[in-house]
C-alpha positions as CSV (number, residue, x, y, z in Angstrom):
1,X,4.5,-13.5,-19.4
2,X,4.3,-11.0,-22.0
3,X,3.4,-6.7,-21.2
4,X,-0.3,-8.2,-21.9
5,X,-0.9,-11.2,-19.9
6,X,0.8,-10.8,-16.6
7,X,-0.9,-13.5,-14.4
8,X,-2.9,-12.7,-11.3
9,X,-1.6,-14.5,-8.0
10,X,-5.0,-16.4,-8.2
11,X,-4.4,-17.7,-11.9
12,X,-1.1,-18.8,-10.6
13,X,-2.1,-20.7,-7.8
14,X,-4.8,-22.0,-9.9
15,X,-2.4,-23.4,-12.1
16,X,-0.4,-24.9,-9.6
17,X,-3.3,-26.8,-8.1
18,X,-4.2,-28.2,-11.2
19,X,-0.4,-29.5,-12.0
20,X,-0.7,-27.4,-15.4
21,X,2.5,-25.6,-14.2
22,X,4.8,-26.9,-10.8
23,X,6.1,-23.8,-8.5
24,X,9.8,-24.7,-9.5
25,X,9.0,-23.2,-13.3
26,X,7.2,-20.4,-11.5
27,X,9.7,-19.3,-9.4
28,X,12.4,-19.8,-12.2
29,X,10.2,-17.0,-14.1
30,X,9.9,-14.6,-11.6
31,X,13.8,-14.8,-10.5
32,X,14.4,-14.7,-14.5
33,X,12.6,-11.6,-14.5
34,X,14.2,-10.0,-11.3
35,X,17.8,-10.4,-12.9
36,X,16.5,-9.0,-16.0
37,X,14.4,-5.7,-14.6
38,X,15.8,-4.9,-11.5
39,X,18.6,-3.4,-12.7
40,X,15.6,-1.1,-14.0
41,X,13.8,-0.2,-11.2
42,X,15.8,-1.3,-8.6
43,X,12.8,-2.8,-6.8
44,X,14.3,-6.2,-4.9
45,X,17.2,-5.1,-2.6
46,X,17.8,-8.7,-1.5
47,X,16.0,-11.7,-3.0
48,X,18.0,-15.1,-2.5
49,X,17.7,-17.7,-5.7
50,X,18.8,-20.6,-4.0
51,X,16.6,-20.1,-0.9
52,X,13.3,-19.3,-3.2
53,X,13.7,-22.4,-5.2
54,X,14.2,-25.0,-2.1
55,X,11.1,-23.2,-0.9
56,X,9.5,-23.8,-4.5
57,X,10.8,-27.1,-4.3
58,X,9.3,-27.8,-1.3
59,X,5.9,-26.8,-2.7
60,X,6.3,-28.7,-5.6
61,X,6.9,-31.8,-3.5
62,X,4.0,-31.0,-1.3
63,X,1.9,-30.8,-4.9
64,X,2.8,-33.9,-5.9
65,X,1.7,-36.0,-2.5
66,X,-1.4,-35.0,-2.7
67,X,-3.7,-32.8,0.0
68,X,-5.0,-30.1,0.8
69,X,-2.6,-26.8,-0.7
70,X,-2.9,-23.2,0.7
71,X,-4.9,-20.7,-1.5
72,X,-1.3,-19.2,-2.3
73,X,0.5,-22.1,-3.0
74,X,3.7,-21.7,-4.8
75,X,2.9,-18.0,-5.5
76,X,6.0,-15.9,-5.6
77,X,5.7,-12.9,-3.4
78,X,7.8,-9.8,-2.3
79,X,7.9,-8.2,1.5
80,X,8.8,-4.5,1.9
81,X,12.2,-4.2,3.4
82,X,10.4,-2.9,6.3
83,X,9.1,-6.2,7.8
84,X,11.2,-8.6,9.7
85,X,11.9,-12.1,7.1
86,X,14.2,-14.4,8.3
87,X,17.4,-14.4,6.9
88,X,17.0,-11.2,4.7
89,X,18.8,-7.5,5.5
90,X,15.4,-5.8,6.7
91,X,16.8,-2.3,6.4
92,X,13.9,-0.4,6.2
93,X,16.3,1.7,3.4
94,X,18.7,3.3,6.3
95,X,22.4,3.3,7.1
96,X,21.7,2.8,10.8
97,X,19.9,-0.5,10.1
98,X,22.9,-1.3,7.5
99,X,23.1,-5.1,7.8
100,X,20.4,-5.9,9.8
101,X,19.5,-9.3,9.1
102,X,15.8,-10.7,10.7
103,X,16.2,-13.4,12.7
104,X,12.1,-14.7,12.2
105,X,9.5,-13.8,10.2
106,X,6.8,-11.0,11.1
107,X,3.4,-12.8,11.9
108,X,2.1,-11.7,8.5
109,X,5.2,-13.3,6.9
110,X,4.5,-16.5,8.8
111,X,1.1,-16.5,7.8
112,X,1.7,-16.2,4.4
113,X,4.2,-19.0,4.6
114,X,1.2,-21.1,6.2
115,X,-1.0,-20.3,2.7
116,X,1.6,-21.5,0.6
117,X,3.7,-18.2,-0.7
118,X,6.9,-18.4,-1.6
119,X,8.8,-15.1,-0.3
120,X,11.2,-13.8,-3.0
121,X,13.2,-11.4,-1.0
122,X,12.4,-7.5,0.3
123,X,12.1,-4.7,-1.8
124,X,13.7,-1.3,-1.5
125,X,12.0,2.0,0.8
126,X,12.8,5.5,1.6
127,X,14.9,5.9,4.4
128,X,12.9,5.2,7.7
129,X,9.7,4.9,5.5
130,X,9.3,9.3,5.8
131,X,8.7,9.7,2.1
132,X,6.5,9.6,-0.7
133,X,8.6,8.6,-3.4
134,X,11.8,5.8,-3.1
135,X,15.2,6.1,-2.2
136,X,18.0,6.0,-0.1
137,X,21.9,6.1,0.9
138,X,22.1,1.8,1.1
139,X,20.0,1.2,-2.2
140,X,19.5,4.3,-4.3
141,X,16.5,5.7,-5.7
142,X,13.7,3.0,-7.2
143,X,11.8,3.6,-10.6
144,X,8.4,3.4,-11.8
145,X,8.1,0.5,-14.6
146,X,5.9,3.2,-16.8
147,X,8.5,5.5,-16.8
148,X,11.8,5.2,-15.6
149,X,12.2,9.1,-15.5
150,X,9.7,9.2,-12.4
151,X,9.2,7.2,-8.9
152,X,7.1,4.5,-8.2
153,X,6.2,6.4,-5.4
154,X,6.6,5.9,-1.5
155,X,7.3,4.3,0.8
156,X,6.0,1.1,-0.2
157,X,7.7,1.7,-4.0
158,X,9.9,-0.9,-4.2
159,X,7.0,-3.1,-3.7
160,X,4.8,-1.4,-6.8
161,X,7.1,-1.5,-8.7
162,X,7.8,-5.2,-8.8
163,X,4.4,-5.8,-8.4
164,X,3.8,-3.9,-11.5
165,X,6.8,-5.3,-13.6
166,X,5.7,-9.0,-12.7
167,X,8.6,-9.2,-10.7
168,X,6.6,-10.5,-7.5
169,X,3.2,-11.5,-8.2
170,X,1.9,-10.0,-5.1
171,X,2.9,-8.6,-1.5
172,X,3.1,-6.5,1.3
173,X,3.4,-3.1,2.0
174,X,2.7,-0.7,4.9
175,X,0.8,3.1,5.1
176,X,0.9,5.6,7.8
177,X,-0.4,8.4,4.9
178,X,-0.4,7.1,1.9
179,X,2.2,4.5,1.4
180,X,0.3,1.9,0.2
181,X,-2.1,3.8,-2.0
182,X,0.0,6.3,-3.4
183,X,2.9,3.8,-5.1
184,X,0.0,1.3,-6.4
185,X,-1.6,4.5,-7.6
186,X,1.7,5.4,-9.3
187,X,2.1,2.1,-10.7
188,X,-1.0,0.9,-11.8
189,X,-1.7,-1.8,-9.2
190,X,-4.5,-2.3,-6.7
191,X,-3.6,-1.7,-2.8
192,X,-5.3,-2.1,0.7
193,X,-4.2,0.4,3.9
194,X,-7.0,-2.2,6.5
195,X,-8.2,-1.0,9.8
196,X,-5.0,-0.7,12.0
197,X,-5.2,-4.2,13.9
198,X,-6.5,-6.0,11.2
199,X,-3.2,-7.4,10.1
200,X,-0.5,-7.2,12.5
201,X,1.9,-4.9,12.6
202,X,4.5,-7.1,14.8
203,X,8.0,-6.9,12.9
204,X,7.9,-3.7,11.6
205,X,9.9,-1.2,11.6
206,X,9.6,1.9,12.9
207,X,7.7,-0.3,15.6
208,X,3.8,0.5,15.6
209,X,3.2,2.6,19.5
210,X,1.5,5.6,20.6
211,X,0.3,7.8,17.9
212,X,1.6,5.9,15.2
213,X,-0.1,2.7,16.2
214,X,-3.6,4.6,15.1
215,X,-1.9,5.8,12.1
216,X,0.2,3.3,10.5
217,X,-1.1,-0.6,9.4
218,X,0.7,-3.5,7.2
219,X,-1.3,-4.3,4.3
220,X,-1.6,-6.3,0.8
221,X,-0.3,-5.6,-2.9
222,X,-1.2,-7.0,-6.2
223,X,-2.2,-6.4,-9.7
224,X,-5.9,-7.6,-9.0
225,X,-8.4,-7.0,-6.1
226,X,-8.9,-11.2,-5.4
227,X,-5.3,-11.3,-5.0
228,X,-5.9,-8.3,-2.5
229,X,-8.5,-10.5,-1.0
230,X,-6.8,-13.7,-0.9
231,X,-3.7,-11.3,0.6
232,X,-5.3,-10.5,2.9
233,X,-7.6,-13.3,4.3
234,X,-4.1,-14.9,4.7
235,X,-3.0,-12.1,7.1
236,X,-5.6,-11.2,8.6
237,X,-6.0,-11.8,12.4
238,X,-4.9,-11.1,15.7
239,X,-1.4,-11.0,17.5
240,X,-0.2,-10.1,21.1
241,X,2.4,-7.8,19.5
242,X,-0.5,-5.1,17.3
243,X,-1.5,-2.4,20.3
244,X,-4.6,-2.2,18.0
245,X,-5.2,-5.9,17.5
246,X,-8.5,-7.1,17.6
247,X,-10.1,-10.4,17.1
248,X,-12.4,-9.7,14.0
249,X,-13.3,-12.5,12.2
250,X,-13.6,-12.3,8.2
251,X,-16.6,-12.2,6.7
252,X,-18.4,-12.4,3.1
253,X,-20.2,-9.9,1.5
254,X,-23.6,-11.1,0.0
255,X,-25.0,-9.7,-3.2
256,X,-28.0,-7.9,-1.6
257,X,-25.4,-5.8,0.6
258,X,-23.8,-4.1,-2.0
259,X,-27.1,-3.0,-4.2
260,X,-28.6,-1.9,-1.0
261,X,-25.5,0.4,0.6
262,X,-24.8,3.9,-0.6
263,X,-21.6,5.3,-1.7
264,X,-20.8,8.9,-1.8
265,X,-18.2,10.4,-4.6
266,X,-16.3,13.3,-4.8
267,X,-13.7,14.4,-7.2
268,X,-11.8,16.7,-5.1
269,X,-11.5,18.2,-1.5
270,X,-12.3,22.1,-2.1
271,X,-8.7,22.4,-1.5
272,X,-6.0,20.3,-2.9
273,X,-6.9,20.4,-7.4
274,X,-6.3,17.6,-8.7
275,X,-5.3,16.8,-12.6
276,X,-8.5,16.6,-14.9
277,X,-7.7,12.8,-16.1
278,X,-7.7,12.5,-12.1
279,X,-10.9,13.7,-11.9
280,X,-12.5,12.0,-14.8
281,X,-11.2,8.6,-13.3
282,X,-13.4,9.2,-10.5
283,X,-16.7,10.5,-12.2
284,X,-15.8,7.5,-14.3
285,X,-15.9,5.2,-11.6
286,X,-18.9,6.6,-9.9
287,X,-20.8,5.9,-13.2
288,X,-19.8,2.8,-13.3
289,X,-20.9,1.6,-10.1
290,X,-24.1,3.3,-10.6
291,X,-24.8,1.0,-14.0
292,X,-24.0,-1.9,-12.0
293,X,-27.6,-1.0,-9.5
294,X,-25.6,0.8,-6.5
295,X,-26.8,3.8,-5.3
296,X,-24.4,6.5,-5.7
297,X,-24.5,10.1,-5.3
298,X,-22.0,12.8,-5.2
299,X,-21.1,13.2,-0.9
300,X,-18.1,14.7,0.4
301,X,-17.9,14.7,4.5
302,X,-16.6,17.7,6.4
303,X,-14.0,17.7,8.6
304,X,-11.7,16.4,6.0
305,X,-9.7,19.2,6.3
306,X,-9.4,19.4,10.0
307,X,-8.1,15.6,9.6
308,X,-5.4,16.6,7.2
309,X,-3.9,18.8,10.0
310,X,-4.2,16.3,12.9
311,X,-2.9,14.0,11.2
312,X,0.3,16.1,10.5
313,X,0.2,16.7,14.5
314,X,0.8,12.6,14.7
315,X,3.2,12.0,11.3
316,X,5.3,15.3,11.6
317,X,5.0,16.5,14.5
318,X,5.1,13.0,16.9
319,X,6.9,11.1,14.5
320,X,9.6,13.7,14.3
321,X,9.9,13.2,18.2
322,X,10.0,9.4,18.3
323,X,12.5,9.4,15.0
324,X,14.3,12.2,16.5
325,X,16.4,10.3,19.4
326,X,17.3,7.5,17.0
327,X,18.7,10.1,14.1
328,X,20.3,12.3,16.8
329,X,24.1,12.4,16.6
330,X,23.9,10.5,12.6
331,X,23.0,13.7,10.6
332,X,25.8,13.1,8.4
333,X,24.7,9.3,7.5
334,X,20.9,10.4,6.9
335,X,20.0,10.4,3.1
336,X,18.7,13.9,1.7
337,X,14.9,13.0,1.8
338,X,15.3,12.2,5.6
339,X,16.9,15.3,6.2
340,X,14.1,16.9,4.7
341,X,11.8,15.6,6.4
342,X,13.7,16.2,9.4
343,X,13.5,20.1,8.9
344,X,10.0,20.5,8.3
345,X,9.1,18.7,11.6
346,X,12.0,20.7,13.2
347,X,10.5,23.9,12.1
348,X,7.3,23.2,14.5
349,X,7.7,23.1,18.2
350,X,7.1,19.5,20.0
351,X,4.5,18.4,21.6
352,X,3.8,19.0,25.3
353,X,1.9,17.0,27.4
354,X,-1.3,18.9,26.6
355,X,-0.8,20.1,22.7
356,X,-0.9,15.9,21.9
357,X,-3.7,15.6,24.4
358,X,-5.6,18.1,22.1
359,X,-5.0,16.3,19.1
360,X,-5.8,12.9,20.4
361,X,-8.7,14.2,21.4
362,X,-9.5,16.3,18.0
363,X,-8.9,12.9,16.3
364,X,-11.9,11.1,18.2
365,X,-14.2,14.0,17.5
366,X,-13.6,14.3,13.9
367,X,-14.0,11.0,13.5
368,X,-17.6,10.2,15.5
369,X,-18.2,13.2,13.3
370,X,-17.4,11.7,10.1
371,X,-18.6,8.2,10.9
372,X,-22.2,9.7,12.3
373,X,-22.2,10.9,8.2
374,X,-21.0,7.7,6.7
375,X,-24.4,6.0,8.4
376,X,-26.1,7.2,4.9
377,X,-22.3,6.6,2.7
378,X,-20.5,3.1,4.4
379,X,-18.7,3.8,1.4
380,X,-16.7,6.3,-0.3
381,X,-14.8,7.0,-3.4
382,X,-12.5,9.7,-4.5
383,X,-9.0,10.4,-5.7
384,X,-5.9,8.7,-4.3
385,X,-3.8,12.1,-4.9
386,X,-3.4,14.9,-6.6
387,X,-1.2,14.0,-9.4
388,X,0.5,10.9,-10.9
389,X,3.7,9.9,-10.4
390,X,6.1,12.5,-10.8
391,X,9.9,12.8,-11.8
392,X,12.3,12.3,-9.6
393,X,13.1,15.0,-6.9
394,X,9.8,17.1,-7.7
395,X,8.5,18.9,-5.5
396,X,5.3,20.7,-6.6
397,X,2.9,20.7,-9.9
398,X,0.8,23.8,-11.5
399,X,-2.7,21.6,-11.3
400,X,-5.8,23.8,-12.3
401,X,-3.8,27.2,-12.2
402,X,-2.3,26.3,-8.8
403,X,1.0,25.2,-6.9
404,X,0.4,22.1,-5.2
405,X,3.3,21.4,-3.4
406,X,4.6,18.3,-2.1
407,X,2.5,17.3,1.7
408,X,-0.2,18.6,0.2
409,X,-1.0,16.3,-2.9
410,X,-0.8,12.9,-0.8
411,X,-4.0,14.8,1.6
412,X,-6.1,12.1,-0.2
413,X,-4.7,9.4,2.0
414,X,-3.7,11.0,4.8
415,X,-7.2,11.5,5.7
416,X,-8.3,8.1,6.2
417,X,-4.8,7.1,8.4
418,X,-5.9,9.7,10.9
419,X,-9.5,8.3,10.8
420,X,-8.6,4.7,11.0
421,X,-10.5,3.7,8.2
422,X,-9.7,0.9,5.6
423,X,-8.9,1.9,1.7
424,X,-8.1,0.2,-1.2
425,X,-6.7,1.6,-4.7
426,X,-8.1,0.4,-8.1
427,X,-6.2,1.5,-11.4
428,X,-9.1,3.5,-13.4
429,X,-7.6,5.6,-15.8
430,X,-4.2,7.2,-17.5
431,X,-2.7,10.5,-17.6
432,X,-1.9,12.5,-20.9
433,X,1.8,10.7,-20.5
434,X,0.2,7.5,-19.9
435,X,0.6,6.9,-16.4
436,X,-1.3,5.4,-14.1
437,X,-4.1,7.0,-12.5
438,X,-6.5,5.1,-9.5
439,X,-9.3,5.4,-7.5
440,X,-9.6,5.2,-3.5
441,X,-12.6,3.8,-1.9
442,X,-12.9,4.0,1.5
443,X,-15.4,2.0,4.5
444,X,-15.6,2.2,8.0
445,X,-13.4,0.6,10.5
446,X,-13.7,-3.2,9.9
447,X,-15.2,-3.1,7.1
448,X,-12.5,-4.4,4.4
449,X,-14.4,-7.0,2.8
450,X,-17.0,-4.4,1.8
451,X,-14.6,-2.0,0.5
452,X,-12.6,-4.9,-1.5
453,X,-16.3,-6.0,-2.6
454,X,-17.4,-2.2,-4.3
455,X,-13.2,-2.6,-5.8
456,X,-14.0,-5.7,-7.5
457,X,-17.1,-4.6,-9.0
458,X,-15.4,-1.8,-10.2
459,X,-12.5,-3.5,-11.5
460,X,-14.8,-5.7,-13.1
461,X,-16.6,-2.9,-14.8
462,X,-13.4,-1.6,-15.5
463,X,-12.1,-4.1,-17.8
464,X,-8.8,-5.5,-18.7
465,X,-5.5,-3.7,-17.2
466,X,-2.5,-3.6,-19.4
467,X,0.9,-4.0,-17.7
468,X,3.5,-1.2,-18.2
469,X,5.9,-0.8,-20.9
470,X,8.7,-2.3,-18.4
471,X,7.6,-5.6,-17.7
């Protein structure tokens, strides 16, 4: 697997079925190339050898009798550290979960066992997932495979980054604003944040409740949008333990659909600048999708900005209070990112009964508001932030003659946590250092296999996407 030819999770399983390669020699690769590269990026912070290759072996025997095989079977894939998988430390990147080993397997895991995957190990997060960029007291700080100088962003960034390498060929991640998008943004990969419900959440931690549960979701990974598809057919589906589960059944986009919808672009928010490479990827995209017979016109809905600051109401201010008994009294073992965070949702007073009354209640509106607009635009595309991935401990950029500073360059994302809606990223263009630079596009609640529909087409337009120089 050379820096040109990483192999799609599809091509893989492909192979597999067809006996051209068995999922022993597959899984020999990929823990070849973890030995090699993590040392790197630090992406895996507990992969097992002897456990993936019984499970590879297990798969291989199952190849050789004959029958029906899962669409992922034999695939190697990676599991943020987050997400309960049995028998691995499932930290979620703090000292207070130091050593926690998960007795079972999430319901996503288990269904990804059902399709055939073969689950590598966990990879590494910010301490309690409250950051956009990776690292931690237990694990240290994880690097982007474009440039080792920078972060492979947050808090999903262990996973992009070994997606990325080719150190997992697919996985999951998890996004309460941005966490998904952002690292496969930084890394060059495609990402999906789904409806919240659509995959469940069960088995993660910080558990999904209250305010988060409309915030935060599980989602899939990959270098190619029909791995995010096949991803996430496998997960998709109800469970008891998702406050937001629903039974919604997946569905396939026809042809007509998708020359008949229209999808409204914008470059940037009025607000937040973003880099000019940023903002040709987008135009870029647009253009594309217009070639291909969609109808596309330049739309940006209001009341994005009055989402931005709800959603800080939930993440900051109501996460601070839910993280806050758990961290009280362990100051000393919190890492310095934590603590950061920490401070800035200290500096604003709590919630009372009525203040996150308000804002539950602002969240409805703005989003009835925002659908009623999307009737003409099911689909929308603009950035996925306002920079690329930047060097380690940044904390703001001079973009267009302006400071954007550190909350604010992620606003791109946050955005659509707040409003529930699904997003996936697609890797559209570099920056002037080469990094990775991709596109969001955004549907309505539910709608995931429209949005992964209008990414393949533009991945497809798109062309061939070259791994990084790490890999």
């Amino acid at each position: 697997m050379s820096q040109q030819t990483l192999p799609s999770a599809s091509r893989i399983a492909s192979e597999i079925r067809s006996k051209s390669i068995s999922p022993v020699e597959v899984a020999r690769v990929h823990l070849e190339r973890i030995e090699r590269l993590n040392p790197k990026l630090n992406a895996f912070v507990d992969w097992q050898p002897e456990r993936v290759l019984q499970q590879a072996g297990n798969a291989e025997k199952a190849v050789m009798r004959g029958g029906a095989l899962g669409p992922l079977h034999g695939v190697p894939v990676s599991i943020k550290a987050a997400i309960d998988v049995a028998g691995h430390r499932c930290e979620a990147g703090t000292r207070l979960r130091a050593g926690y080993v998960a007795p079972q397997d999430a319901p996503l895991v288990a269904r990804l066992r059902a399709a055939g995957a073969v689950i590598l190990g966990v990879t590494n997060t910010p301490e309690m997932l409250m950051a956009w960029e990776t690292d931690n007291l237990l694990y240290g700080r994880t690097n982007n495979p474009w440039d080792l100088t920078r972060t492979a962003g947050g808090s999903s960034g262990g996973e992009a980054a070994a997606i990325a390498a080719g150190l997992s060929a697919g996985g999951v991640g998890s996004d309460g604003g941005g966490s998904i998008r952002e690292p496969a943004h930084f890394t060059g990969i495609c990402g999906l944040k789904p409806t919240p419900g659509r995959i469940p959440s069960t088995g993660h931690f910080p558990k999904s409740g209250g305010p988060f549960a409309l915030l935060g979701v599980v989602g899939p990974m990959a270098r190619t949008v029909e791995d995010i598809r096949i991803l996430f057919e496998a997960m998709a589906g109800a469970d008891d333990g998702d406050p937001c589960s629903a039974p919604v059944p997946v569905r396939e986009i026809r042809e007509i659909e998708l020359s008949t919808i229209g999808i409204g672009f914008f470059e940037d928010d009025g607000r937040t600048p973003v880099t000019a490479e940023t903002r040709s990827a987008v135009t870029r995209a647009a253009s594309a999708l217009s070639q291909l017979g969609m109808r596309v016109e330049r739309f940006r809905p209001e009341g994005l900005e009055e989402s931005r600051q709800l959603w800080w109401k939930f993440f900051g201010i109501a996460g601070g209070m839910i993280l806050g008994p758990m961290l009280r009294g362990h100051e000393t073992e919190l890492s310095p990112i934590l603590r950061e965070f920490s401070s800035w949702t200290a500096a604003e007073p709590p919630h009372t009964g009525d203040s996150l009354l308000a804002t539950w209640l602002g969240r409805d509106d703005v989003r009835e508001r925002i659908l009623l607009q999307m009737r003409k635009y099911p689909v929308l595309l603009c950035p996925t932030a306002a920079v690329p991935a930047f060097r380690h401990g940044e904390r703001e950029w001079r973009v267009e003659g302006k400071t954007v500073k550190y909350l604010d360059a992620w606003s791109y994302c946050e955005w659509f946590n707040l409003l529930g809606f699904p997003a996936a990223v697609v890797p559209m263009g570099r920056s002037v250092e080469g990094l990775p630079i991709g596109v969001q596009i955004i549907g309505r609640p539910w709608e995931e296999e429209l949005v992964l529909a209008v990414a393949a087409q533009l991945e497809s337009a798109r062309g061939p996407w070259q791994s990084p120089p790490t890999s």
